[in-house]
N, C-alpha and C positions, 0 to 999 in steps of 0.2 A: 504493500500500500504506500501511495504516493502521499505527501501533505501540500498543501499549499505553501509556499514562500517567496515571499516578495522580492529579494533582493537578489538581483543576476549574479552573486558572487556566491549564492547558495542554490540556482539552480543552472540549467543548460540550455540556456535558450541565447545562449552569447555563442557557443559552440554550433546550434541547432542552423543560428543566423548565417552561419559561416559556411555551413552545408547546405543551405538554399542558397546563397549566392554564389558558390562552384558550380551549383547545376544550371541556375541561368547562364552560366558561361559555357557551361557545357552545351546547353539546350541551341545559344547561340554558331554554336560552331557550323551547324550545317547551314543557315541563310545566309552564314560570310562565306563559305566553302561553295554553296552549292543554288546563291538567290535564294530559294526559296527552304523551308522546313518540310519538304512533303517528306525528305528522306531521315528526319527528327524518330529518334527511335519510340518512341512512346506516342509518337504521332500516327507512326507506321501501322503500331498495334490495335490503335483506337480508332485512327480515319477523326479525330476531333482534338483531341489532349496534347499539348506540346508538355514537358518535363518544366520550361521555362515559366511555364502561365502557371504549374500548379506549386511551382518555389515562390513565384511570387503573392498568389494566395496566403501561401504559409505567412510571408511576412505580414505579411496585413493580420492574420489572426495573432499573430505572438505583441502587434502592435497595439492591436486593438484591447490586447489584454494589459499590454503596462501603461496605456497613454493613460484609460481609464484607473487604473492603481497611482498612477501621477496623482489625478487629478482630486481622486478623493484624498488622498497626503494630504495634497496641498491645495484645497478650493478657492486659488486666489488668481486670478482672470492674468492681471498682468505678471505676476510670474510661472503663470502657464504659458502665456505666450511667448516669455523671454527662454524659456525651456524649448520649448520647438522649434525657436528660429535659429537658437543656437546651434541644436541639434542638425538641423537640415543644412540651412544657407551657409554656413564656410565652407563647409567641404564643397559643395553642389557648388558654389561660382568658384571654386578655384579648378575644377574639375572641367567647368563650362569652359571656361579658359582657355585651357591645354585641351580641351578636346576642338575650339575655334584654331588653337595656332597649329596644331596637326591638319585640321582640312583649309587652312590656308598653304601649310604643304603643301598638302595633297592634290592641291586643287592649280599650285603654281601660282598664287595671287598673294598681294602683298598684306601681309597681318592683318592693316590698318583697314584695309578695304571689308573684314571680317569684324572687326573689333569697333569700328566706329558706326556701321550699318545698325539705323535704327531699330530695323525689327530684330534685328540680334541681341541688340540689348534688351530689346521689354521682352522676349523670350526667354535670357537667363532671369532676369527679376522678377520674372511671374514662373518660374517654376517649371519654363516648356524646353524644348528640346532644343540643344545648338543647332543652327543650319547653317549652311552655304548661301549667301547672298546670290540670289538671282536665278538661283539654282533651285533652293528649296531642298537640298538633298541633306540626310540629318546626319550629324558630325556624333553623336553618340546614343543610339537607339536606348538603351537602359534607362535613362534616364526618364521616359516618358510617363513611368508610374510616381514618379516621386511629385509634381501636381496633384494628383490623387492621395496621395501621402500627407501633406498638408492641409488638405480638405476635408480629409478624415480629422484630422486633428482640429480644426475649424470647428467641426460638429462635434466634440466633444467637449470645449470650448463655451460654443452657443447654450447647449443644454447645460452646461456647469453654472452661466451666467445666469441662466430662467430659476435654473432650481436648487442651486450650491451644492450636497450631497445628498439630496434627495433625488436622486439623478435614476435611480434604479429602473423607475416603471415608464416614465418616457423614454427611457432606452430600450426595454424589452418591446414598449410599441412599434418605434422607430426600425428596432432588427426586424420584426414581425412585419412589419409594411416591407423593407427592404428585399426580407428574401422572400417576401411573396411575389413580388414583379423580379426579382431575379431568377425566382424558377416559372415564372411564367413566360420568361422572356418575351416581354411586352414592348423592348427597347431595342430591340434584337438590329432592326435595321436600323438603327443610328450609334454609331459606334462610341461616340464619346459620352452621350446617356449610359450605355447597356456596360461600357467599361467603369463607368461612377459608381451605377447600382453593387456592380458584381463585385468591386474592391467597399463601396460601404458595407454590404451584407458582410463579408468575411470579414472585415475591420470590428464592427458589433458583436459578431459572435465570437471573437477573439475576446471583448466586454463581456459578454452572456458568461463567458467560463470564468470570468475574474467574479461577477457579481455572482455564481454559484460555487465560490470555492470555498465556501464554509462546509458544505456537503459531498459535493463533489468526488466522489472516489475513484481512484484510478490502483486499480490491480490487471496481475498480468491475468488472470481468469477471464477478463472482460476483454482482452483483446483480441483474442480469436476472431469471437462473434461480430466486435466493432469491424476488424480488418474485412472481415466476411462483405458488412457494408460498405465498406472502402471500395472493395475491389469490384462493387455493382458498378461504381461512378467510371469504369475501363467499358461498359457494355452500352451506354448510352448517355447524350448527355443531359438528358430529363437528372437521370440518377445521378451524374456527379454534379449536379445546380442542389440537388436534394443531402448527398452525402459525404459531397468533400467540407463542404464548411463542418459539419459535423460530425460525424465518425471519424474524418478528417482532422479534424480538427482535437477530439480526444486522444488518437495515437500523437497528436504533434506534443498535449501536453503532457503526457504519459511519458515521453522521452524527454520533453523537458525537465521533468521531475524525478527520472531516476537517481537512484543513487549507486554508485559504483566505484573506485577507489581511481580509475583512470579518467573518470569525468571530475571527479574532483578537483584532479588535476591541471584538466584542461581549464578548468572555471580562472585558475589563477594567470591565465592566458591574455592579452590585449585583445578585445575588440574591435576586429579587424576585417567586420564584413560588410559596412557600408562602403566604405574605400573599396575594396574587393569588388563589388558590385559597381561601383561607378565608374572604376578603370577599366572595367572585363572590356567591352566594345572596341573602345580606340587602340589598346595593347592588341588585341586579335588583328583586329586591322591591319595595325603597324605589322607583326610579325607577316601575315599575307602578303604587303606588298614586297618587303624586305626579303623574305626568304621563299617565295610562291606556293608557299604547302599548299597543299588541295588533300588534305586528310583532316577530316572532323576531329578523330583521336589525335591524330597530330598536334592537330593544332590547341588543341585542350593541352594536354602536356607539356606542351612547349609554354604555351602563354600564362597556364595557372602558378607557378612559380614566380615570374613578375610581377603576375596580376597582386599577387600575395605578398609579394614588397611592397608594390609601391599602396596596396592597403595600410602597412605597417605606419609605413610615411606620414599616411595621412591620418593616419590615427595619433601618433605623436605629436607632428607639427601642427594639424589642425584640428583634429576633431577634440582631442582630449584637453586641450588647454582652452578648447573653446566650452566644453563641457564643465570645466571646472569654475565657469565663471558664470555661472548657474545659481548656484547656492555651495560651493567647494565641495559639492558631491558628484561621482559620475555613476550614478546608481537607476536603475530604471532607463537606463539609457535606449532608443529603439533608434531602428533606423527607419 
């Protein structure tokens, strides 16, 4: 039996985070290899599911789970939002950055024509994706969930403001309206709707499992049957809209909460998977042009080792000193 606890130094979801954002680099490898993901191995098997979409899923539930434990800490508007902007914006515009002066390489134009270009700018300051002036071609694809990322945080934000911690039952409505037009897919044909609903529902119910963690029980007994409905959401995508946020979402915190003497270990480790995640793109890239692999595995291989520095980097130089001027804690930290 698992217990609830709050502090990432006591469970595995600093680790968990680091293992979803390997697989979106993984996931990524075949649409830099090959344009498209039809050849995506969990795609292959599904005809719907990329490995990339359901790591980023996870992040949204493991966030949805500490933004809400943030906030009932600390039910205090403006240092909830000095907490998330810290969190997000230094790393995301210094990343936005270097991933404009790579496709100003890339592209053989001069920096300045990239960095001074208006919609360039209100793209990195609103949270959207680097492009190519005139071109409109995106200089690091990853990054297009992290607007969504913020949003989410927005609405938990909003509702802390109406209702300070009495936040419980408007959220339970709020998931309940969400993942009802997420498995209805009501949005289906408008992709920035249907992509909002689908990262709030998982975002909420990442909430749903903090607001029931007084009861909550997680044994290995129960996860057969959950895995059982896990592995429905591979046969259609009714079932995973119905069973990745949850049953889904029970294995994610059931292995965030084991206890084991090698995870313990790793807990005392840097968190190192938002960097991880925000370089994967433009490092694949680079190694692509630089060395022509045309192997998925290749290129996972090759580029996760960098990717995984220059994380470190940015956990050092930016994230953690920007974290630390929070309140001199880096605790609950999400990406």
């Amino acid at each position: 039996m698992h217990t609830h606890i709050e502090s990432n130094r006591e469970n595995n979801f600093d680790l968990i985070r680091l293992v979803l954002a390997a697989t979106v680099i993984f996931s990524h490898c075949w649409p830099l290899v090959y344009v498209d993901h039809k050849q995506e191995p969990l795609f292959l098997l599904t005809g719907y599911l990329r490995m990339g979409d359901v790591a980023v899923n996870g992040f949204f539930l493991l966030s949805g789970y500490l933004i809400l434990a943030s906030w009932v800490k600390t039910p205090r508007i403006f240092d909830f939002i000095k907490k998330r902007v810290l969190r997000i914006y230094p790393a995301f515009m210094v990343v936005s950055i270097i991933s404009i002066a790579i496709g100003a390489w890339w592209n053989h134009q001069q920096l300045q024509d990239f960095l001074l270009n208006r919609n360039a700018l209100w793209r990195t300051v609103s949270l959207g994706q680097p492009t190519a002036p005139h071109t409109g071609v995106q200089l690091n694809v990853s990054l297009w969930t992290i607007r969504y990322e913020f949003f989410c945080y927005a609405v938990v934000g909003f509702l802390g403001l109406l209702f300070q911690r009495k936040i419980k039952w408007p959220w339970v409505v709020l998931w309940a309206l969400s993942m009802g037009i997420w498995i209805s897919g009501y949005f289906e044909n408008n992709l920035s709707i249907i992509s909002l609903v689908r990262f709030l529902a998982y975002f909420l119910t990442g909430g749903i499992f903090y607001l029931c963690r007084e009861w909550m029980v997680f044994r290995w007994l129960y996860v057969l049957p959950v895995t059982g409905l896990a592995i429905l959401s591979l046969i259609n995508p009714l079932a995973s809209r119905v069973f990745l946020p949850t049953a889904g979402g029970y294995l994610l915190f059931y292995m965030g909460f084991m206890e084991a003497p090698f995870l313990k270990r790793a807990r005392l480790t840097p968190d190192i998977s938002y960097g991880v995640y925000l370089y994967g793109w433009p490092t694949q890239k680079i190694f692509i042009v630089l060395f022509g692999i045309t192997s998925p595995y290749l290129l996972f291989s090759a580029a996760l080792p960098v990717v995984a520095l220059f994380g470190l980097l940015s956990w050092k130089l930016i994230e953690e000193p920007s974290l630390r001027r929070k309140t001199g804690s880096i605790k609950l930290a999400s990406i």
